[in-house]
FIROLUM-383150 format. One record per residue (C-alpha): x, y, z; residue number from 0; residue in one letter. Coordinates in steps of 0.2 Angstrom, whole numbers, plus 5000, padded with zeros to 4 digits. Example, Ala and Ser with C-alpha at 12.3 -4.5 7.8 and 13.67 -1.06 7.14 Angstrom:
<pt <5062 4978 5039> 0 'a'>
<pt <5068 4995 5036> 1 's'>
END
This chain:
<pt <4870 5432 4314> 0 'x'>
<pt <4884 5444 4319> 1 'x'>
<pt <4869 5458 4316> 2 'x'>
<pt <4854 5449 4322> 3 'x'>
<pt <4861 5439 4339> 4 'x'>
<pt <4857 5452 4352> 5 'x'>
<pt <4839 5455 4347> 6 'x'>
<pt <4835 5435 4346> 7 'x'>
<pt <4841 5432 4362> 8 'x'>
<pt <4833 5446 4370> 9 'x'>
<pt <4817 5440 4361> 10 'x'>
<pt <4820 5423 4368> 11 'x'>
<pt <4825 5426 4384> 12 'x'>
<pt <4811 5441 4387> 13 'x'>
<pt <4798 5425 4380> 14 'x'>
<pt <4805 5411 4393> 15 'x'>
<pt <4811 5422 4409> 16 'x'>
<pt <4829 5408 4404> 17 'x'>
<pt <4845 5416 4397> 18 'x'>
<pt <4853 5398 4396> 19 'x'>
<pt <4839 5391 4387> 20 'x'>
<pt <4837 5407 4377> 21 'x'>
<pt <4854 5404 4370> 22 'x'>
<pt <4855 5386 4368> 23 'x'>
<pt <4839 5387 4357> 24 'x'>
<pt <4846 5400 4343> 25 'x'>
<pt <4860 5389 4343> 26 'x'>
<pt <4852 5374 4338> 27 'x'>
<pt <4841 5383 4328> 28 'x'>
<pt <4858 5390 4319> 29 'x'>
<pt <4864 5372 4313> 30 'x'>
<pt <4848 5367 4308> 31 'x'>
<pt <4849 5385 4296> 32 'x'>
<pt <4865 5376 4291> 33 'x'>
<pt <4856 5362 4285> 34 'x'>
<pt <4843 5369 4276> 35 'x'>
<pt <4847 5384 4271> 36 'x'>
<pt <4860 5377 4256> 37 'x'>
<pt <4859 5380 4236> 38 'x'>
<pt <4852 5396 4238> 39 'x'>
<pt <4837 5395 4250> 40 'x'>
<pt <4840 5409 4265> 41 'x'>
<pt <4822 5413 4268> 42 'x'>
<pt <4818 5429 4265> 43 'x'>
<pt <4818 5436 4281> 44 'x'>
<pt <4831 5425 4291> 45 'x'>
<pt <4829 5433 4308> 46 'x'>
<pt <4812 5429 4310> 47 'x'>
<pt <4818 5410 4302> 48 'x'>
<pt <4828 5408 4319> 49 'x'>
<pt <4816 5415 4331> 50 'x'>
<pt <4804 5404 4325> 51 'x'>
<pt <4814 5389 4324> 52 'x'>
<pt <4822 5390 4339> 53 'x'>
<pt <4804 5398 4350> 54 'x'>
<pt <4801 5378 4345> 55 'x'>
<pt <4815 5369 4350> 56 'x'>
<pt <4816 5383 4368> 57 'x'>
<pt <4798 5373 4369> 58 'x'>
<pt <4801 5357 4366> 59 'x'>
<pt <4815 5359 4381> 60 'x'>
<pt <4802 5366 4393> 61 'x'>
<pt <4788 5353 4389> 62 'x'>
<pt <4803 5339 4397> 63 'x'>
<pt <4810 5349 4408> 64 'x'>
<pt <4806 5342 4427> 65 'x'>
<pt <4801 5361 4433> 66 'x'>
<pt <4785 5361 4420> 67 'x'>
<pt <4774 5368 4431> 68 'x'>
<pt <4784 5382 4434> 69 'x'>
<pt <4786 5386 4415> 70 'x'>
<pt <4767 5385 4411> 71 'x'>
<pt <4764 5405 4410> 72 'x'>
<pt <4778 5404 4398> 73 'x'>
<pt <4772 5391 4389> 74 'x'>
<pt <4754 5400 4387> 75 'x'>
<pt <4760 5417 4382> 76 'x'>
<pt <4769 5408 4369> 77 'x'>
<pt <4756 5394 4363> 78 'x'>
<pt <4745 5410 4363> 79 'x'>
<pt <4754 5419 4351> 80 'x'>
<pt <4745 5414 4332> 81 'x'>
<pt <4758 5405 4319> 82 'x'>
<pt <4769 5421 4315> 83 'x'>
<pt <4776 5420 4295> 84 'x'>
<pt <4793 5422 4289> 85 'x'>
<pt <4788 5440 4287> 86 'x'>
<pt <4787 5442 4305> 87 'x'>
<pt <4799 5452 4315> 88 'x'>
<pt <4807 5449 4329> 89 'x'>
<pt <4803 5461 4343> 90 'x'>
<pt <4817 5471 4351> 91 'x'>
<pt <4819 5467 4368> 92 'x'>
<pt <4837 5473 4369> 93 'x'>
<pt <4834 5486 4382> 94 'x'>
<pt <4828 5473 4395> 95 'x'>
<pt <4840 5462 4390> 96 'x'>
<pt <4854 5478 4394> 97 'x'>
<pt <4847 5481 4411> 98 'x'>
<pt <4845 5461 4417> 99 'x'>
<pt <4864 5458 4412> 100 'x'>
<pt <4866 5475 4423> 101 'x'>
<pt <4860 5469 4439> 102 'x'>
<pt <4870 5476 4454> 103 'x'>
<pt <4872 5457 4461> 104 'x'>
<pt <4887 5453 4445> 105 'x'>
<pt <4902 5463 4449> 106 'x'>
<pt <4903 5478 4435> 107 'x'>
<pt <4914 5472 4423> 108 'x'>
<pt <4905 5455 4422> 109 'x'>
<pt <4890 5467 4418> 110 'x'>
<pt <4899 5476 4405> 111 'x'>
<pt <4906 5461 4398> 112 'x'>
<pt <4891 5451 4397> 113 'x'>
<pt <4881 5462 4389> 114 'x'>
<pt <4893 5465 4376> 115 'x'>
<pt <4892 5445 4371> 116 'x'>
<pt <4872 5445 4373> 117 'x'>
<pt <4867 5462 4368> 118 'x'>
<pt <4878 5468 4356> 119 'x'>
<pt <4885 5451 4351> 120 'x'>
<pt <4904 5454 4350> 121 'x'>
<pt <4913 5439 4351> 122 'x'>
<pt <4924 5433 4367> 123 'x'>
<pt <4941 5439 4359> 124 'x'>
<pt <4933 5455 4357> 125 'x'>
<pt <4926 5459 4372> 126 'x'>
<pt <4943 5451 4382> 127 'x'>
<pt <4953 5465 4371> 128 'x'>
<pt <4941 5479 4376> 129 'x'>
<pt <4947 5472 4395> 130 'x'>
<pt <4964 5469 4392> 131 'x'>
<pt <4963 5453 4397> 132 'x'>
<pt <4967 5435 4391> 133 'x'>
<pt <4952 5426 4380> 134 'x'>
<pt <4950 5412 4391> 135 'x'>
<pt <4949 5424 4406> 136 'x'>
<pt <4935 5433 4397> 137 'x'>
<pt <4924 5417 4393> 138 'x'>
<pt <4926 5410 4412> 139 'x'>
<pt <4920 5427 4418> 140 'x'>
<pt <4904 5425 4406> 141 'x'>
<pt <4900 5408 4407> 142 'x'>
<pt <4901 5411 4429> 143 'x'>
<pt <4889 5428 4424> 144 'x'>
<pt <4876 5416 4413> 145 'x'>
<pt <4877 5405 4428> 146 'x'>
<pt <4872 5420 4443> 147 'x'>
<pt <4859 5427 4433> 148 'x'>
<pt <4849 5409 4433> 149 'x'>
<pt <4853 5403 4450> 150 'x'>
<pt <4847 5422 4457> 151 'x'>
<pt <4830 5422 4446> 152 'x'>
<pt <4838 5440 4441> 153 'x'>
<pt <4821 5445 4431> 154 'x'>
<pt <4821 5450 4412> 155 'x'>
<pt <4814 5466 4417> 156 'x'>
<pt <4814 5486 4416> 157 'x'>
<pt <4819 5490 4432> 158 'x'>
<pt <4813 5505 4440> 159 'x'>
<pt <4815 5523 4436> 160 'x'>
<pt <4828 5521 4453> 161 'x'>
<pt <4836 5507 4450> 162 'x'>
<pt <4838 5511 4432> 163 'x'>
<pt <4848 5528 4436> 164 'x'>
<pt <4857 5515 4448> 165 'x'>
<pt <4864 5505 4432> 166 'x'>
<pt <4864 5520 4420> 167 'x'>
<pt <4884 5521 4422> 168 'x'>
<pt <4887 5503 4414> 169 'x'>
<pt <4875 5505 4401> 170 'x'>
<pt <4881 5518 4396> 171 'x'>
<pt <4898 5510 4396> 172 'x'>
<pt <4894 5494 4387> 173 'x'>
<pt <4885 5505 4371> 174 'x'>
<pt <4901 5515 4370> 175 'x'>
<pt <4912 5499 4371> 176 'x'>
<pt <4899 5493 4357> 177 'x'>
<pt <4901 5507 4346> 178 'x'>
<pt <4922 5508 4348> 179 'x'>
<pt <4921 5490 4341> 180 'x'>
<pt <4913 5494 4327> 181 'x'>
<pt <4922 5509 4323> 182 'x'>
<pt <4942 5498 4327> 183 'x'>
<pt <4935 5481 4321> 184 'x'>
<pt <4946 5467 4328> 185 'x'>
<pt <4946 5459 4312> 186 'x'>
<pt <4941 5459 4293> 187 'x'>
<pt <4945 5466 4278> 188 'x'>
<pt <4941 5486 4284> 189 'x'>
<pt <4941 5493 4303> 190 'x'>
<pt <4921 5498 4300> 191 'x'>
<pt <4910 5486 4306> 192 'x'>
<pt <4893 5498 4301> 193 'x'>
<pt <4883 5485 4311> 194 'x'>
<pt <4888 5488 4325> 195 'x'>
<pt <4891 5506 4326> 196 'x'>
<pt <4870 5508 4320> 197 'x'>
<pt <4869 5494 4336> 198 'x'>
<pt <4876 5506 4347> 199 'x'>
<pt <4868 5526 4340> 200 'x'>
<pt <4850 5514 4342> 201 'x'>
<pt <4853 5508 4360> 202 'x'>
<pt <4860 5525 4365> 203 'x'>
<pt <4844 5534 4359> 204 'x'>
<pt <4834 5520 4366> 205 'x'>
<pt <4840 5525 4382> 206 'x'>
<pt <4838 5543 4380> 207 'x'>
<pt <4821 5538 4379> 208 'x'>
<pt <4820 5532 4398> 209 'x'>
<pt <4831 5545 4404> 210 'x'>
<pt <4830 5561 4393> 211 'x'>
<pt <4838 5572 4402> 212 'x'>
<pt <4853 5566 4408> 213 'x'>
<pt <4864 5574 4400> 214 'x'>
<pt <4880 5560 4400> 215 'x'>
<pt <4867 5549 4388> 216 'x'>
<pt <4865 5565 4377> 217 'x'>
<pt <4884 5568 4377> 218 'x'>
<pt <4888 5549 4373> 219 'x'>
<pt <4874 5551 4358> 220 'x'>
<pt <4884 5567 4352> 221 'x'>
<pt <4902 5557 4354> 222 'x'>
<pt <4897 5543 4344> 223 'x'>
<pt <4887 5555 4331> 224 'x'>
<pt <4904 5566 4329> 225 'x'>
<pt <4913 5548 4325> 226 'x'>
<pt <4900 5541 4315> 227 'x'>
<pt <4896 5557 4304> 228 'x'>
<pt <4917 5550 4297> 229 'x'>
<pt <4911 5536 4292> 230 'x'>
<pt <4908 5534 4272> 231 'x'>
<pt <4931 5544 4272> 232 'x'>
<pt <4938 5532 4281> 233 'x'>
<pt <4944 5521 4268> 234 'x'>
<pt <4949 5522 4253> 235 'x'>
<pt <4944 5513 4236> 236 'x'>
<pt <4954 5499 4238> 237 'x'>
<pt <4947 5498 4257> 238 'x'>
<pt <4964 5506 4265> 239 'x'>
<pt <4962 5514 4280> 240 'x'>
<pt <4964 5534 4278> 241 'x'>
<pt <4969 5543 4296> 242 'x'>
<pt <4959 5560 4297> 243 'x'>
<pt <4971 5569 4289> 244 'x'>
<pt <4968 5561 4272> 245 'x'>
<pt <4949 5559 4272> 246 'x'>
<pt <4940 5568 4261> 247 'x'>
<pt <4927 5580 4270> 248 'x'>
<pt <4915 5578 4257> 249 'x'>
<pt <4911 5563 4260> 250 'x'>
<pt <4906 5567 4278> 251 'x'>
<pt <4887 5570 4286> 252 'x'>
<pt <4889 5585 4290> 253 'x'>
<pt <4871 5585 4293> 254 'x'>
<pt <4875 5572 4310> 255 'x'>
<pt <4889 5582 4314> 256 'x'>
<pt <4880 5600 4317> 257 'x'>
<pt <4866 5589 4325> 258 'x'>
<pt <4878 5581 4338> 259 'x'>
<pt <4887 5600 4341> 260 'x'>
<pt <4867 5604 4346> 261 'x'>
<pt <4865 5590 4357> 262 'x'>
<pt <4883 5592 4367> 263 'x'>
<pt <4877 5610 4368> 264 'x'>
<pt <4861 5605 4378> 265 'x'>
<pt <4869 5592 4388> 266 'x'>
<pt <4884 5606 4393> 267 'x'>
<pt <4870 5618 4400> 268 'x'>
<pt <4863 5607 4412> 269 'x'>
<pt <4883 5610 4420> 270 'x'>
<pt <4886 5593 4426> 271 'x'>
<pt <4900 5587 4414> 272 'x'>
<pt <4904 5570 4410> 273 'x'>
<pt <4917 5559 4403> 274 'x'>
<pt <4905 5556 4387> 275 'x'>
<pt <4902 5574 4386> 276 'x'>
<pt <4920 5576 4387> 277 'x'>
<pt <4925 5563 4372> 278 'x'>
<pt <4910 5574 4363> 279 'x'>
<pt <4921 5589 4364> 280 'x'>
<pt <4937 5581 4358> 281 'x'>
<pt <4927 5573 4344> 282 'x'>
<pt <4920 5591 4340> 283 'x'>
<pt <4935 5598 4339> 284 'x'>
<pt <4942 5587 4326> 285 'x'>
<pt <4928 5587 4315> 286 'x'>
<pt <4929 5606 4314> 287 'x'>
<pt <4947 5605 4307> 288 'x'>
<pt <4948 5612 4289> 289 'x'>
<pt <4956 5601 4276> 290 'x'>
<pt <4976 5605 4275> 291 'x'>
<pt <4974 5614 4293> 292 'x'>
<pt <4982 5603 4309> 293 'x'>
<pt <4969 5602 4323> 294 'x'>
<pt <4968 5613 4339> 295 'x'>
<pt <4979 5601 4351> 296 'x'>
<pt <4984 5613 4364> 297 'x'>
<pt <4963 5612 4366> 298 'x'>
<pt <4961 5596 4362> 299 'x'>
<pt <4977 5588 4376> 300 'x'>
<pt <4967 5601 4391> 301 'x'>
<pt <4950 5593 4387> 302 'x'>
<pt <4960 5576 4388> 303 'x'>
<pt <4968 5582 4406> 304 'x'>
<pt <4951 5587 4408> 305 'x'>
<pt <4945 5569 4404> 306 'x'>
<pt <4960 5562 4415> 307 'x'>
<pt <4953 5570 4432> 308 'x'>
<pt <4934 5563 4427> 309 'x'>
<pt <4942 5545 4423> 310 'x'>
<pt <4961 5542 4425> 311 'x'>
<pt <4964 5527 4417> 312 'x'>
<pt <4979 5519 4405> 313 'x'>
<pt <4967 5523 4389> 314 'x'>
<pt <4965 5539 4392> 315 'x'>
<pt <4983 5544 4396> 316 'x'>
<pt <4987 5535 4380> 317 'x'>
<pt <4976 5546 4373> 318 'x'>
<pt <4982 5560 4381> 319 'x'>
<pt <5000 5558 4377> 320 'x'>
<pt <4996 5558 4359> 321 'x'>
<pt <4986 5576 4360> 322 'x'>
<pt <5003 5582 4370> 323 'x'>
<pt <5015 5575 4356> 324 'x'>
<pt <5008 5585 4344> 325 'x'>
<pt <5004 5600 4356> 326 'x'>
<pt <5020 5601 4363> 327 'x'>
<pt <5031 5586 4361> 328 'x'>
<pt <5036 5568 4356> 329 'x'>
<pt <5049 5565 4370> 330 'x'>
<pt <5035 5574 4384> 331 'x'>
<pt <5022 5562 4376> 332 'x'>
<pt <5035 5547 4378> 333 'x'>
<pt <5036 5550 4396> 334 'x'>
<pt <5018 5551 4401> 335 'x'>
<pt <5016 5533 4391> 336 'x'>
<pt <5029 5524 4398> 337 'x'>
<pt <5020 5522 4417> 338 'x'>
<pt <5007 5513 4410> 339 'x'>
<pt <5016 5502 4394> 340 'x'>
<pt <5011 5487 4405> 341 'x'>
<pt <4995 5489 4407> 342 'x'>
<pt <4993 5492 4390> 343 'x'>
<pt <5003 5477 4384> 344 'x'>
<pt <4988 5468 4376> 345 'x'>
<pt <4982 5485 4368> 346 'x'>
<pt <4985 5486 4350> 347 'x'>
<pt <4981 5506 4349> 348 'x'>
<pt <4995 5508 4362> 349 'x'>
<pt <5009 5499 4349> 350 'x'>
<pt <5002 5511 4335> 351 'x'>
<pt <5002 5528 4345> 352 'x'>
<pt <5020 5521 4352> 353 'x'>
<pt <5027 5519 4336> 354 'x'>
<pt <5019 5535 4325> 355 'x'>
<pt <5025 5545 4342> 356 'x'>
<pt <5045 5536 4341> 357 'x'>
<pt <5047 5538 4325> 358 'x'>
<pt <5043 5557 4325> 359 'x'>
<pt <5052 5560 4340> 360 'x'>
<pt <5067 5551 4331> 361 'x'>
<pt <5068 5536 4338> 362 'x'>
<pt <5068 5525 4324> 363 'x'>
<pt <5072 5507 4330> 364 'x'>
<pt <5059 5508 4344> 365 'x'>
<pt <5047 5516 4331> 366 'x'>
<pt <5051 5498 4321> 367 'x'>
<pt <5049 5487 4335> 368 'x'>
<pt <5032 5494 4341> 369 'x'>
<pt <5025 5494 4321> 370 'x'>
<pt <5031 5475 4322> 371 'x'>
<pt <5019 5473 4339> 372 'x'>
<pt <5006 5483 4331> 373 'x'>
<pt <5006 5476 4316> 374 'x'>
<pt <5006 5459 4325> 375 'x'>
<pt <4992 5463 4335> 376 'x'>
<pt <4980 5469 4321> 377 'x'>
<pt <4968 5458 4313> 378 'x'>
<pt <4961 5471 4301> 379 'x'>
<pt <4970 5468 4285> 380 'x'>
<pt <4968 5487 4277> 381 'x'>
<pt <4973 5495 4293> 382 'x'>
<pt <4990 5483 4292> 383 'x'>
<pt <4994 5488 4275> 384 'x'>
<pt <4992 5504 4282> 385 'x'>
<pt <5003 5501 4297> 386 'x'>
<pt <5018 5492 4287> 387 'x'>
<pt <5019 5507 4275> 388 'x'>
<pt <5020 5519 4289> 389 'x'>
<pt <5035 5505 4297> 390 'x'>
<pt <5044 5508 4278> 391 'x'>
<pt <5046 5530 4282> 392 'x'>
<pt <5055 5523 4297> 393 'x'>
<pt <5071 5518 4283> 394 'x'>
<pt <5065 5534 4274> 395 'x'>
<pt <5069 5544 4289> 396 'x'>
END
């Protein structure tokens, strides 16, 4: 369901013109899976399982509803369609559904956050830790979202070639918050989560498809390529998390790496530099590092100061502060963090770059209390193992 959520609902909401009824149907379809589905009887193709059941029961809801009439060219396209099999499959309407969750009248963060839940189906906890917010916050801003887009009609549309370029800067945002929850999962057993990360590099070219040569869409495709290319090294055996340092380079694609240098190459020509084009860059230069050798982080901290006068923002100095420990200094780097440590209060990355740069820069018992909030914050059980053994040098030291 984690994989398959976004494309049923966009099917279903694309179907009905009704995001509320889109949902509430896959859900009721979901417990009646749960019924049926026991001792070893998942259908062969589930997905097309759920959009069938729950096309019926989105049906059944219209056929009482009091605004029938208004449902009928609904109902038609839908009675039209012949019985589909289990081998059916259900058609992607995830772009629409990107670009209707977009519409300038939410406010941009309820856009980016709602599709998130709808389209790329993270989970509330997720998306509020992307935000840096509380989870009950997050959910009271979705539910009000969910609420807007039915009582405005907001169609379930591709906008126009315009209005698209309008809401290219959220989409674009929303697939690259997609893709850094799969690569840092919020939970399970290994920080990969593969489904979303293909979720994301699928989107992405989707909308390079509509807009093929702006080159921020090129550059977020090249970002997530250089990251993704990592992949297969970034645990070990026994599912530890492995920092770059200790993958194996082998086991990279080095195929998807020297295509994304290609594609950040043709979005750099057309010299209108982005953010993503940026991150690209950064990504670039670490996947060029030889095995044994550091990377170049005198270049890597000026493409973050780079990055900083694109998008300032707590992140991104975070970020920043780490390329500058290495390039120049832990105590510097200390500094530069320390304006926005409350901002970052909810942000497990900001305990783990805390504590890696403390305990280098000698500071032991601060290294051990922010491995203590890291470690707390984590709910990805091999990058905590990783964590309390790097929270054991600090005794070592």
């Amino acid at each position: 369901m984690r994989q398959d959520r976004g494309r049923l609902v966009a099917t279903l909401a694309a179907t009905f013109n009704d995001f509320t009824l889109a949902e509430d149907a896959l859900q009721d379809a979901l417990f009646i899976a749960l019924e049926k589905w026991g001792n070893g009887r998942v259908p062969e193709n589930p997905a097309a399982w759920l959009y069938q059941v729950a096309k019926r029961r989105a049906l059944d809801v219209v056929r009482r509803s009091k605004n029938l009439n208004s449902k009928i060219p609904d109902i038609q396209i839908v009675m039209d369609e012949r019985e589909q099999s289990e081998e059916y499959e259900v058609g992607d309407h995830r772009l629409r559904l990107m670009y209707t969750c977009c519409h300038p009248a939410l406010d941009p963060e309820v856009q980016i956050a709602l599709t998130l839940y709808t389209v790329g189906g993270l989970r509330i906890p997720e998306i509020a830790k992307a935000f840096l917010v509380k989870t009950p916050t997050m959910a009271a801003r979705i539910t009000r979202a969910k609420h807007k887009i039915q009582k405005a009609c907001i169609p379930f549309a591709l906008p126009d070639e315009a209005e698209r370029t309008e809401r290219l800067v959220v989409i674009l945002q929303v697939i690259y918050l997609i893709y850094n929850e799969g690569y840092a999962a919020t939970e399970g057993q290994n920080q990969l989560r593969l489904d979303l990360c293909e979720e994301a590099l699928f989107l992405a070219r989707m909308v390079l498809e509509l807009s093929p040569n702006e080159p921020e869409v090129i550059g977020l495709i090249a970002l997530i390529q250089f990251s993704h290319a990592r992949r297969a090294a970034r645990s070990g055996a026994q599912k530890q998390y492995l920092p770059m340092a200790e993958q194996d380079r082998a086991l990279w694609d080095h195929e998807m790496i020297r295509d994304a240098h290609n594609l950040l190459t043709k979005a750099m020509q057309q010299a209108r530099i982005g953010p993503y084009q940026v991150q690209a860059a950064i990504h670039g230069l670490h996947c060029d590092t030889k095995a044994g050798e550091a990377p170049d982080w005198p270049q890597i901290s000026g493409l973050y100061s780079v990055l900083l006068r694109l998008e300032d923002s707590p992140v991104v100095r975070l970020n920043y502060a780490v390329a500058v420990s290495f390039a120049q200094s832990p105590e510097i780097a200390l500094g530069i963090i320390a304006p926005v440590a409350a901002e970052l209060e909810f942000y497990q990355p900001y305990y783990v770059a805390l504590a890696d740069i403390s305990r280098r820069a000698g500071q032991m018992n601060k290294a051990i209390t922010a491995y203590d909030r890291a470690i707390e914050f984590s709910g990805v059980t091999g990058e905590k193992e990783f964590l309390l053994e790097q929270r054991q040098r600090c005794y070592v030291s």
